[in-house]
C-alpha positions as CSV (number, residue, x, y, z in Angstrom):
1,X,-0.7,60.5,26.1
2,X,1.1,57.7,24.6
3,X,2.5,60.2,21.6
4,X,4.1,62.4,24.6
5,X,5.8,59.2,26.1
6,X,8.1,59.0,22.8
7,X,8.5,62.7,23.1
8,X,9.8,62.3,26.8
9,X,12.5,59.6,26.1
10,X,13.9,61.4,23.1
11,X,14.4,65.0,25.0
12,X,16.0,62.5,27.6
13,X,18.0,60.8,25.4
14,X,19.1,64.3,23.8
15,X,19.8,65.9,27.6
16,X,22.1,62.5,28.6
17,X,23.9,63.0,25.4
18,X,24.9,66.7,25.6
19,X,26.1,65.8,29.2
């Protein structure tokens, strides 16, 4: 579970960039 958490925040990160 703790390997998807890093996972999560990055596609975030990549999603609030592209907007």
């Amino acid at each position: 579970f703790l390997s998807l958490i890093p996972h999560a925040i990055s596609a975030i990160s990549a999603i609030a960039h592209h907007l």
